[in-house]
Residue frames as qw, qx, qy, qz and C-alpha x, y, z in Angstrom:
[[0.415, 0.292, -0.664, -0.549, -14.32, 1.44, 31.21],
 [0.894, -0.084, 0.097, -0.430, -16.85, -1.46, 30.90],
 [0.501, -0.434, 0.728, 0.178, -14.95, -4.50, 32.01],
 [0.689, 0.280, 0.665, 0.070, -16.81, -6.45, 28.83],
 [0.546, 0.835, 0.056, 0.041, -15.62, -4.26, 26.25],
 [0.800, 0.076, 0.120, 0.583, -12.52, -4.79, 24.58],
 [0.143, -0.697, 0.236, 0.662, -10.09, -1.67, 24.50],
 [0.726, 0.687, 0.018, -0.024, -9.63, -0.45, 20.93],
 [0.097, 0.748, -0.639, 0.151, -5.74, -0.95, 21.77],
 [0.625, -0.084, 0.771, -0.085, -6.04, -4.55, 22.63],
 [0.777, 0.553, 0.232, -0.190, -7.89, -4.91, 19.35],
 [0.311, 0.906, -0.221, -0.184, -5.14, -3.20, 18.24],
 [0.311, -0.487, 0.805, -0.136, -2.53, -5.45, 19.58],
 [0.615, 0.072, 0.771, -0.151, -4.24, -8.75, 18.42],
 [0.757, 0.638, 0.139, 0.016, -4.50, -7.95, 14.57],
 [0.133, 0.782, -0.605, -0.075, -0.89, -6.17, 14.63],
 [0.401, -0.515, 0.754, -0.074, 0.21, -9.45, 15.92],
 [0.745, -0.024, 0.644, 0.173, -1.09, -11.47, 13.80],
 [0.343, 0.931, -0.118, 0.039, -0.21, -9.09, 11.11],
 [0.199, -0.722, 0.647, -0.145, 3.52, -9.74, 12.50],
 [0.686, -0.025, 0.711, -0.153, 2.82, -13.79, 12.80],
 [0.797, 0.401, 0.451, -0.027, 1.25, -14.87, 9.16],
 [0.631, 0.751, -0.091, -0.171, 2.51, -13.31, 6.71],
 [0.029, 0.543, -0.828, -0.134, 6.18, -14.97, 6.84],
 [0.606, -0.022, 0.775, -0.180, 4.36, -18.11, 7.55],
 [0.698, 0.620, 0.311, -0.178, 1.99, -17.83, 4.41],
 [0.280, 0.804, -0.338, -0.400, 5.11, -16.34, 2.71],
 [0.462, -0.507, 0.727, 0.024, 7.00, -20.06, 3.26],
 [0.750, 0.434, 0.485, -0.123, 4.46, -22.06, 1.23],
 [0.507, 0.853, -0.074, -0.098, 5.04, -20.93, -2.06],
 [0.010, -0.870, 0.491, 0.031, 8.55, -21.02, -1.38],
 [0.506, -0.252, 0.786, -0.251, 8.79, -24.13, -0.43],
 [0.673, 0.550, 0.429, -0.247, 6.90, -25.23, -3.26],
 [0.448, 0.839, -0.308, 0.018, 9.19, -23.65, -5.79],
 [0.015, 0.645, -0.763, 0.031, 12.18, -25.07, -4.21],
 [0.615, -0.052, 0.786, -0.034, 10.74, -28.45, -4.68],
 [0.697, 0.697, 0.063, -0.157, 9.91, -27.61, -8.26],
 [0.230, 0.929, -0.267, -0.113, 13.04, -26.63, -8.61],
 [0.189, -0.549, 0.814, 0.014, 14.80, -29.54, -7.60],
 [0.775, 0.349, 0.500, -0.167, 12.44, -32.24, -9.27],
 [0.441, 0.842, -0.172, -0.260, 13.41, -30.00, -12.44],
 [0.145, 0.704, -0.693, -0.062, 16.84, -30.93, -11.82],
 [0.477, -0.271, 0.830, 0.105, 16.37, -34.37, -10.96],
 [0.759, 0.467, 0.435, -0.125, 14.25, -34.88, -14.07],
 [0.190, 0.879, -0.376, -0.223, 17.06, -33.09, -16.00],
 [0.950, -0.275, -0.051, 0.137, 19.08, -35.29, -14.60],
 [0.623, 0.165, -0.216, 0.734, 22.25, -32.62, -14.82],
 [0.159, -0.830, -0.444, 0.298, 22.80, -29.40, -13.02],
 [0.381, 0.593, 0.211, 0.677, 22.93, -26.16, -14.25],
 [0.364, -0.501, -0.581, 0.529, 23.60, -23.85, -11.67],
 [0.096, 0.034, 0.019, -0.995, 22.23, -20.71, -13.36],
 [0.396, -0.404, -0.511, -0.647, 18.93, -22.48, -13.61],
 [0.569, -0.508, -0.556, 0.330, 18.99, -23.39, -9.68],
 [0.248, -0.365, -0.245, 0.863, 20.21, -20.24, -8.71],
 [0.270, -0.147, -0.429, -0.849, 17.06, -18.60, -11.03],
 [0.535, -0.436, -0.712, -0.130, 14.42, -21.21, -9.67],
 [0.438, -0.381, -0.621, 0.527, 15.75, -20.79, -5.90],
 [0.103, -0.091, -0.038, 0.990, 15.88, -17.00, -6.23],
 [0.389, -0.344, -0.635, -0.572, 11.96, -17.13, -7.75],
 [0.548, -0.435, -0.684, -0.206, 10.71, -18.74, -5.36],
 [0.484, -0.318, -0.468, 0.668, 12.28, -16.99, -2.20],
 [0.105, -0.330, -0.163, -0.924, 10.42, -13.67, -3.69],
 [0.579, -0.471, -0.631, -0.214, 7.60, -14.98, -1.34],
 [0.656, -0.463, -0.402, 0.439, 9.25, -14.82, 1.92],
 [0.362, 0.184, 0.098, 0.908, 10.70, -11.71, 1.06],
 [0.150, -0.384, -0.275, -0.869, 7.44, -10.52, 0.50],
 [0.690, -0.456, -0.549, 0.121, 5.98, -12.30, 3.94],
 [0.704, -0.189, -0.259, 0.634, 8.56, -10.62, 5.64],
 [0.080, 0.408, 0.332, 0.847, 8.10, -7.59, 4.14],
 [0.488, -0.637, -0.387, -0.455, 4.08, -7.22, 5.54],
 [0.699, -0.540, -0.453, 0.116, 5.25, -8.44, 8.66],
 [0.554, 0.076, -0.253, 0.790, 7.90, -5.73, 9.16],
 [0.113, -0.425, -0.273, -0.856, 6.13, -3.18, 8.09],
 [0.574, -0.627, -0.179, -0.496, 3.07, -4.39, 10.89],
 [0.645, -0.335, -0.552, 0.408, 5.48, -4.48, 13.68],
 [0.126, 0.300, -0.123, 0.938, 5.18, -0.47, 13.80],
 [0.581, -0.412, -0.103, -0.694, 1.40, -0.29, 14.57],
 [0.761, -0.282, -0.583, 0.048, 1.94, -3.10, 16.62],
 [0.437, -0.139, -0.357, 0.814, 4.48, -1.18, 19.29],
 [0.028, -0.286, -0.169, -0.943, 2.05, 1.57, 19.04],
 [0.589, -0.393, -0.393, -0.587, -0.99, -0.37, 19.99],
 [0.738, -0.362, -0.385, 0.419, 1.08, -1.85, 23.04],
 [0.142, 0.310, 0.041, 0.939, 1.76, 1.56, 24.02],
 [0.389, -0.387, -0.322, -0.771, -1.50, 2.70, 23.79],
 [0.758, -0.398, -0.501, -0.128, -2.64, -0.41, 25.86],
 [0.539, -0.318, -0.469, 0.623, 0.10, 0.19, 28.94],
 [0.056, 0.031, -0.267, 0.962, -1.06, 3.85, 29.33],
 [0.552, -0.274, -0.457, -0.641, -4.39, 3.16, 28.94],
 [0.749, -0.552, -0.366, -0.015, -4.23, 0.60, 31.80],
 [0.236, 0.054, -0.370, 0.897, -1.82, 3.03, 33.74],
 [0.267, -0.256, -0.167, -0.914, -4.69, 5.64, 33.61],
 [0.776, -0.367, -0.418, -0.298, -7.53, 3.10, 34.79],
 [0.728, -0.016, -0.560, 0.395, -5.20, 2.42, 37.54],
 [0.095, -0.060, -0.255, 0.960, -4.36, 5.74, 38.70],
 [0.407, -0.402, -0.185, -0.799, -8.24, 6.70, 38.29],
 [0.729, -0.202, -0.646, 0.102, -9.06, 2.97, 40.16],
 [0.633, -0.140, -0.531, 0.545, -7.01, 4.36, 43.30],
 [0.075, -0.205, 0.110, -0.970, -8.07, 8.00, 43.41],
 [0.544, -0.396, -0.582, -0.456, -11.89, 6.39, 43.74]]
């Protein structure tokens, strides 16, 4: 294999991963947001109600949820493309030494 071309299993391995990486991150925002709504709410209230906190918090944690979610989901193709990539450079190895 040409040393300057990327393996399509490296490729693979560098989008899974950050496929695996952002999306909890991006999922945090939002959250994080809401749960500062949510307590502002109450302090502008100025009592608590703890079925609207436990509504608000529960909102807003649908993010992460869904962050978490993406990122589970792309830790399959990830283990796949790392795979791929150690038999791939197994192969080059064993061809490398037969030469």
């Amino acid at each position: 294999m040409n040393e300057n071309k990327k393996s399509p299993w490296l490729k693979g391995v560098i989008i899974s991963a950050v496929l695996v990486a952002l999306p909890p991150l991006a999922g945090l925002i939002p959250t994080l947001i809401g749960m500062l709504r949510a307590f502002r709410a109450i302090e502008a209230a100025g009592t608590l109600d703890k079925t609207e906190l436990s509504q608000a918090i529960s909102s807003s944690l649908w993010a992460t949820m869904v962050g978490l979610g993406v990122s589970s989901l792309a830790v399959i193709p990830l283990v796949i493309c790392v795979v791929g990539l150690i038999v791939e450079r197994r192969r080059q190895r064993a061809d490398d030494s037969r030469r």
